[in-house]
N, C-alpha and C positions, 0 to 999 in steps of 0.2 A: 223520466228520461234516464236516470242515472239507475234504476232498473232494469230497463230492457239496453243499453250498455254495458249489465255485468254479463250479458249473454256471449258479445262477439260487439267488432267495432261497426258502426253505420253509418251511415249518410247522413245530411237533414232529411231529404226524401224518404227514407226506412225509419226513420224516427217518426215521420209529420204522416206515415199511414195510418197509423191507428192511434194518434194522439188527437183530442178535440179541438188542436189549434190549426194557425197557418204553417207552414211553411217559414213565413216570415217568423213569425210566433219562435219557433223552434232556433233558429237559428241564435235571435235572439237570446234565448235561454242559454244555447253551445258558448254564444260570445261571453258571458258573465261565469258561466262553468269553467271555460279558459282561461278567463281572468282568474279565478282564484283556484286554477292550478287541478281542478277536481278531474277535467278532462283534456285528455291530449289531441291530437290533431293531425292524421297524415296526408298527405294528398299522391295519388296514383291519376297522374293525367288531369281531366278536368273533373273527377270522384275527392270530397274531401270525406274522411273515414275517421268519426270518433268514436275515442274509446275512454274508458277509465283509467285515472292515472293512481294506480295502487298504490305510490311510494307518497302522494295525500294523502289517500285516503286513510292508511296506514297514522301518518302525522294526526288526521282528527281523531282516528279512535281512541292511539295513545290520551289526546285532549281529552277526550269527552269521557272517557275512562277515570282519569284523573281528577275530573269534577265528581264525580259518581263515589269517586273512593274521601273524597272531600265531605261531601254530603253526608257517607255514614259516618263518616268520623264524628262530623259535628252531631247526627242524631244522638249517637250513641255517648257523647258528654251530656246532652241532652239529658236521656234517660239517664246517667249518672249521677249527675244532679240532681233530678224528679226524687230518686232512691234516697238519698242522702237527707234532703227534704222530707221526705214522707219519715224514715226514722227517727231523724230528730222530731220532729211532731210527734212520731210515738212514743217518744220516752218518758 
């Protein structure tokens, strides 16, 4: 969903065409995305039109970035340690 949303905003209906669920299915999914902010919501008449909310998404990448920069950090004590280890053993 949140694929064919970076394209342009849509419907449940433009969503639930070529996605293997209902309808219902879909909507479903929009409500728990709107909960946590991932997608926004307009409505024109009786059309509700979602789309991506960048200024989340933005927010998780910073996150998920931020674990990523965690991770090497920790490998790379890691390997500093292994080295320091193997040394002293060769001495």
């Amino acid at each position: 969903m949140l694929q064919r949303l970076r394209r342009r905003p849509m419907t449940v209906g433009e969503l639930a065409e070529k996605l293997p669920v209902t309808r219902p299915a879909v909507s479903q999914h929009l409500k728990i995305l709107k909960q946590a902010r991932l997608v926004g919501e307009r409505r024109e008449g009786t059309r509700h039109y979602f789309n991506l909310n960048a200024e989340t998404l933005l927010d998780l990448r910073t996150f998920v970035d931020s674990l990523w920069e965690d991770a090497v950090a920790s490998l790379a004590r890691y390997i500093a340690k292994q080295k320091r280890k193997r040394r002293h053993l060769d001495k």
